[in-house]
C-alpha positions in Angstrom: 7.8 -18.5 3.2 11.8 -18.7 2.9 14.0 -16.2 1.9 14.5 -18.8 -1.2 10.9 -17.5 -2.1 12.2 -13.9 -2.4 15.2 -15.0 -4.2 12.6 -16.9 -7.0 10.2 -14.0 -6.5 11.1 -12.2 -10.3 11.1 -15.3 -12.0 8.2 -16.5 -10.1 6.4 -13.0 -11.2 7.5 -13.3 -14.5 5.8 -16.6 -15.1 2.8 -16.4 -13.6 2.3 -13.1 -16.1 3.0 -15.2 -19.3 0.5 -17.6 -17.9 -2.4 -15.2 -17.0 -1.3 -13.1 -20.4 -1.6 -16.6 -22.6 -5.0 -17.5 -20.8 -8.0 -16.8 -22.3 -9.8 -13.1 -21.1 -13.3 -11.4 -21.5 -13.4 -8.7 -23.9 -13.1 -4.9 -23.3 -16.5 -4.1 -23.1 -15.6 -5.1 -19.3 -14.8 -2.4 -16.9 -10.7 -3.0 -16.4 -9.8 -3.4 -12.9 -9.7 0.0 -10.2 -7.9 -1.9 -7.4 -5.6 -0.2 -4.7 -1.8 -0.1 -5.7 0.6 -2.1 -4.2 2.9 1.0 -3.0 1.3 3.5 -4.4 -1.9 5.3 -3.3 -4.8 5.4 -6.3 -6.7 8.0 -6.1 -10.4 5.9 -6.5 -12.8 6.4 -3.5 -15.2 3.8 -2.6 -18.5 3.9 -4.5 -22.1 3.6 -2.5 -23.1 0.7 -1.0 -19.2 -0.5 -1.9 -16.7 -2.2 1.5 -13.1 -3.4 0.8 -11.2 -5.4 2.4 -7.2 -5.1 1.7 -4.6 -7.8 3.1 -0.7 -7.1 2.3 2.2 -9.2 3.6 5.5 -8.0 3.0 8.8 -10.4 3.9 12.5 -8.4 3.2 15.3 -11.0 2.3 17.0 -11.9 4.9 16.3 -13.0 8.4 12.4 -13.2 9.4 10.8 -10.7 9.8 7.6 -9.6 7.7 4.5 -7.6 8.4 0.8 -8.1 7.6 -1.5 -5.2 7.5 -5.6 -5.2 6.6 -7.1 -2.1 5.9 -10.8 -1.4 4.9 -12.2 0.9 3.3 -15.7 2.3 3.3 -18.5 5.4 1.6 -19.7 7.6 3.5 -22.0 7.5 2.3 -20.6 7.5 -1.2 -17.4 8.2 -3.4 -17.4 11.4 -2.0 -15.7 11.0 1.3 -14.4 7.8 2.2 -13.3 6.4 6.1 -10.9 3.8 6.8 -8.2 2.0 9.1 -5.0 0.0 8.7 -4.2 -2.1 11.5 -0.2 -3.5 11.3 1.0 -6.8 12.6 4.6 -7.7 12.5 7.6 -9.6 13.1 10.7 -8.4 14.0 12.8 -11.4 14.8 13.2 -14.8 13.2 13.2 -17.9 15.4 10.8 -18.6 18.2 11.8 -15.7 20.1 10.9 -13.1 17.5 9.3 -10.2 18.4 5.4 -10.4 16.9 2.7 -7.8 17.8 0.3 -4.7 16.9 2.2 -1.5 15.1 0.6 1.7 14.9 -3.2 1.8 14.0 -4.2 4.4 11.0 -7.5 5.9 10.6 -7.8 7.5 7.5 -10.4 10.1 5.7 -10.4 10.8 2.3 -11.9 13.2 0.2 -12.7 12.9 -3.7 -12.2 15.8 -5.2 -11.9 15.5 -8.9 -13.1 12.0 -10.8 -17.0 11.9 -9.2 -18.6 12.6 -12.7 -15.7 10.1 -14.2 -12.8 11.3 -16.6 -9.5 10.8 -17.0 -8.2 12.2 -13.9 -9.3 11.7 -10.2 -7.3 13.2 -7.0 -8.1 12.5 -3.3 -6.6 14.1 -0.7 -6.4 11.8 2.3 -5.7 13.1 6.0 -4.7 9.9 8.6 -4.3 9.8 12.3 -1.8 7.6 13.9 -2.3 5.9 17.0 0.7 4.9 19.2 -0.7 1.3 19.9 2.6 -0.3 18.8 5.0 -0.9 21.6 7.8 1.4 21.0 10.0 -0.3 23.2 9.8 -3.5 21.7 10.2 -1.3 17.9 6.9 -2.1 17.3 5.4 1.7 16.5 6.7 5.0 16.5 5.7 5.9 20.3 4.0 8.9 19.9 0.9 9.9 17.6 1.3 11.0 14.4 -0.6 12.9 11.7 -0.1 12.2 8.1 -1.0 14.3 4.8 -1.1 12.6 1.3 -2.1 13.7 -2.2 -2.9 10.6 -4.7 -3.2 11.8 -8.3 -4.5 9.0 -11.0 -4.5 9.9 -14.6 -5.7 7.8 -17.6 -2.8 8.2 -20.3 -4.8 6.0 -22.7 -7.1 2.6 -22.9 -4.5 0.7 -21.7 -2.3 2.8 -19.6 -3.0 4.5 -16.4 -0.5 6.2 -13.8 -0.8 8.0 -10.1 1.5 9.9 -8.5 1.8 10.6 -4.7 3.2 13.3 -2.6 2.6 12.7 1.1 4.1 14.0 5.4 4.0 12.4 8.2 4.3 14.4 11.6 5.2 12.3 14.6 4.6 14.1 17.7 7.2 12.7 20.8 8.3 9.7 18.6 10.5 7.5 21.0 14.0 6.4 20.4 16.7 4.5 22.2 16.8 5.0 26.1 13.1 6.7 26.4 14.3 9.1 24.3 11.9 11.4 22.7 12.0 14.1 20.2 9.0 15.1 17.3 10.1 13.6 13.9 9.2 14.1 10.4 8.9 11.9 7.1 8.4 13.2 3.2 7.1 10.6 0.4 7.2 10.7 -3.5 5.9 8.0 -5.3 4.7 7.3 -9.3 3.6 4.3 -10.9 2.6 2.7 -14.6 0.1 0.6 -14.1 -0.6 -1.0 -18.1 -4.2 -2.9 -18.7 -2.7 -6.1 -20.3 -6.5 -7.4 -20.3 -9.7 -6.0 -18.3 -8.8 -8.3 -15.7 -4.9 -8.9 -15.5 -2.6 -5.5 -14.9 1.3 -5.2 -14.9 2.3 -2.8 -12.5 5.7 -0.7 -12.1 6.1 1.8 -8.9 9.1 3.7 -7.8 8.7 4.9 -4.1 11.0 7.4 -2.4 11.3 8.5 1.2 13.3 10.5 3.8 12.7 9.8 7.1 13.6 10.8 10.6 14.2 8.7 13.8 15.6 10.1 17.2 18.7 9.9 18.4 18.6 11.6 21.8 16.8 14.1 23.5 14.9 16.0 20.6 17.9 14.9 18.1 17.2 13.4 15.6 18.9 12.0 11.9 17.7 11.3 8.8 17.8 8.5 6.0 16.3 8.1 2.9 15.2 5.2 1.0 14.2 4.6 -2.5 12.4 1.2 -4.1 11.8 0.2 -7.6 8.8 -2.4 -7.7 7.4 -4.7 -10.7 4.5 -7.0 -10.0 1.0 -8.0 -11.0 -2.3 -8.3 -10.1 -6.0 -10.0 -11.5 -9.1 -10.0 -10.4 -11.7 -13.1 -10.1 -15.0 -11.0 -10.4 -18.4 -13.0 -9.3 -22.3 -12.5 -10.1 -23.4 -10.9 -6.7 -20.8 -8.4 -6.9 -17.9 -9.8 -5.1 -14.2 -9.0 -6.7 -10.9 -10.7 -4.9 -8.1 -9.0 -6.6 -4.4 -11.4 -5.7 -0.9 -9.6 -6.5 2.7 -10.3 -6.0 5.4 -7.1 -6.3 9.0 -7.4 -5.9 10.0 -4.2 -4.0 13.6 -3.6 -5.4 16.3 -1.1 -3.6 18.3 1.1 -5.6 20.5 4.0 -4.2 20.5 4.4 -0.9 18.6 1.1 -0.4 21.4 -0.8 -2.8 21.0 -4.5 -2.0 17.8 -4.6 -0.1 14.9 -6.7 -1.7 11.4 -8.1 -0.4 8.5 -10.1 -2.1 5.5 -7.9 -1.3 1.8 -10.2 -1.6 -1.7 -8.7 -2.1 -5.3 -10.4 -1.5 -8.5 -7.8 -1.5 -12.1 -8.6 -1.5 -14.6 -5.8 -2.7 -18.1 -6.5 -2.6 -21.4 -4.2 -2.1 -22.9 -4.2 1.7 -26.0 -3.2 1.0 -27.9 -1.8 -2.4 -27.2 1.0 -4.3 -30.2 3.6 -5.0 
């Protein structure tokens, strides 16, 4: 993928909606797609008997670096509380001597507490554990564990419109900075998104993310810097007789404010499908 890619990536979003929007679809009877966000966290648990698998790649214009992360999620045993992990790979450096390995590993636990019995509304609290497997030295992880908090809200406006809203923490505990310096570091996260049912199977998606981060800068110093993305995209789902959905997307993370100038083409492939039957 070339940075031209990124460059092309609106237009490139732009006409592969018209496409999917002027293709044929099934009719509403359908249940619409309940996929993950691209940015944003929805707030729809696993159901039983339900695994998915979630790949993202993101690539930043600009030099080489990108990062790959798969997550899965499972029940356990049902909607109600759902386990899963995110394991990070990146790239740091262009050019045969960039910099590719693990970042930190995530295990998460989340727990539905409104949306079981169906509705409009669902909200999951999730709680996450953050390993240091990343190499801190090379800038691959954070160095030390952290624990991070965050509240997903999704709300049905209408037939055809659906937002969710995050608020999330992260606590780093002896985060690593330049020279073995160490120091415990905290990050806050807001994030909202429109996500509009074009057809059952084919969603346009905006999401505005916003975050304020710490990273050390001596011995238990630390600064802070915030960052705030505005990003379109689109996602569709190829749905299959035995119960297997793959959902593709593309997003164009935008900066605005203090992330003026910064953009990345952001791709999404998940495949849901049941593990065993449902009783």
């Amino acid at each position: 993928m070339t940075n031209n890619f990124v460059d092309r990536a609106p237009a490139t979003l732009l006409l592969v909606s018209l496409g999917l929007l002027g293709a044929p679809s099934p009719g509403w009877s359908q249940e619409p797609i309940k996929d993950n966000s691209f940015l944003i966290e929805e707030a729809y648990n696993q159901g039983r008997g339900i695994v998915q698998h979630i790949n993202t790649f993101s690539r930043p214009k600009g030099g080489g670096a990108w990062i790959y992360t798969l997550t899965q999620e499972w029940p356990a045993p049902d909607e109600r509380h759902q386990l899963s992990f995110s394991l990070p790979i990146q790239r740091l450096e262009p050019g045969p001597a960039g910099k590719v390995g693990w970042g930190d590993i995530a295990l998460n636990y989340r727990y539905q507490a409104v949306g079981r019995e169906g509705g409009n509304t669902a909200f999951s609290p999730r709680l996450s554990v953050l390993l240091a497997t990343g190499d801190a030295d090379r800038g691959m992880g954070a160095g030390g564990t952290g624990v991070q908090f965050n509240l997903p809200l999704s709300h049905q406006v209408n037939s055809r419109l659906v937002t969710h809203w995050n608020a999330g923490a992260t606590r780093t505990f002896s985060a690593k900075g330049a020279f073995g310096a160490e120091s415990d570091t905290m990050t806050y996260s807001l994030g909202q998104s429109f996500v509009w049912l074009a057809a059952p199977r084919f969603n346009l998606l905006v999401e505005t993310v916003w975050s304020r981060a710490q990273e050390v800068t001596g011995p238990s110093r630390t600064a802070s810097s915030n960052s705030f993305f505005i990003s379109p995209g689109l996602r569709w789902s190829h749905d299959f007789k035995n119960g297997l959905q793959i959902v593709p997307g593309i997003a164009v993370p935008i900066g605005v404010g203090p992330s003026r100038g910064e953009r990345s083409v952001f791709l999404y492939l998940s495949f849901e499908h049941p593990f065993k039957r449902s009783r």
